[in-house]
C-alpha positions as CSV (number, residue, x, y, z in Angstrom):
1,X,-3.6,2.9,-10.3
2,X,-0.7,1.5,-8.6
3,X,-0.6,0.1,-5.0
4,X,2.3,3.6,-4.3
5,X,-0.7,5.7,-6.2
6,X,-3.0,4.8,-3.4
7,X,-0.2,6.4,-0.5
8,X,-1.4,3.3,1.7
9,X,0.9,3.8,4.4
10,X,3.6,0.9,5.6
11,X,1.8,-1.8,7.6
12,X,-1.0,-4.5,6.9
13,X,-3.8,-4.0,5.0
14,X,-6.6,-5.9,4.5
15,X,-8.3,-6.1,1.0
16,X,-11.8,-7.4,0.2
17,X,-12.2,-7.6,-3.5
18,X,-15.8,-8.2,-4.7
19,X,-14.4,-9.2,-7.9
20,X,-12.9,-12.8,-6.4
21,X,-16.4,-13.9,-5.8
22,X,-18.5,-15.1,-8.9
23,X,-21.6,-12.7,-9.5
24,X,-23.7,-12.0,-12.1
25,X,-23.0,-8.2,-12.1
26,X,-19.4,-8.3,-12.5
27,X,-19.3,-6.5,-9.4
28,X,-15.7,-5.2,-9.1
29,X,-15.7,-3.2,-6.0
30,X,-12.4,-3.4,-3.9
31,X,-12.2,-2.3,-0.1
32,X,-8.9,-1.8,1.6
33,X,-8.3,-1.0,5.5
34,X,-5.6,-1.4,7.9
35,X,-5.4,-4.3,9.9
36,X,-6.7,-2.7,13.0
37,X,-9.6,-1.5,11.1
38,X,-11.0,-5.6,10.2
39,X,-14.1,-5.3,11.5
40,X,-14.7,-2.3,10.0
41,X,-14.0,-3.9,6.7
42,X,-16.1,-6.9,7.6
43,X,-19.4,-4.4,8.5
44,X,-18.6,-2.2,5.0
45,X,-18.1,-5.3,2.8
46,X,-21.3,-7.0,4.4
47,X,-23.4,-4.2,4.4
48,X,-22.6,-3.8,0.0
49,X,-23.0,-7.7,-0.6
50,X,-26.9,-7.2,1.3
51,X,-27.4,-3.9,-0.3
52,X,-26.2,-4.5,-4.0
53,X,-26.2,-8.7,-4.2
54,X,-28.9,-8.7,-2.5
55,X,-27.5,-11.3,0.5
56,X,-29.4,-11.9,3.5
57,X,-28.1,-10.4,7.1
58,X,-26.3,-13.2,8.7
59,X,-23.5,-14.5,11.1
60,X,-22.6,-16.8,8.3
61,X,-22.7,-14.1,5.6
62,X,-20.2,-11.9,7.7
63,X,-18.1,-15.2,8.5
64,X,-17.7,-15.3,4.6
65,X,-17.0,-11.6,4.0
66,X,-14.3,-11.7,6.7
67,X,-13.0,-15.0,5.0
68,X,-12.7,-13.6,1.7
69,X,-10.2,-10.8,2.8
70,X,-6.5,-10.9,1.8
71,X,-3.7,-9.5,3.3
72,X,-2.0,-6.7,2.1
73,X,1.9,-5.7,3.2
74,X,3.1,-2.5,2.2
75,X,7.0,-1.6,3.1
């Protein structure tokens, strides 16, 4: 699927890719939200890493999540 297949409209996105972090299930979820929506992101992408990895609820574990994300710009 290509990024125009997706109809992400023009702006910043964010993109959390669980495939960029080693794992031992290959785990190759990808989350994408607008800017304004980061801490949504963050919440979502730390709620899957202690439901499916099996992480531990933290401040540091969030801090990672929301470290991991890339930027996104779609014209």
């Amino acid at each position: 699927m290509r990024q125009k297949q997706l109809n992400l409209k023009p702006g910043t996105w964010l993109v959390a890719d669980c495939g960029s972090m080693p794992s031992e299930s290959n785990c190759q979820l990808i989350m994408v939200a607008p800017e304004d929506q980061r801490q949504d992101l963050v919440a979502a992408g730390t709620k899957h890493a202690i439901d499916k990895h099996k992480h531990e609820d933290s401040d540091e574990l969030r801090k990672g999540v929301e470290g991991m994300l890339e930027v996104l710009v779609v014209t």
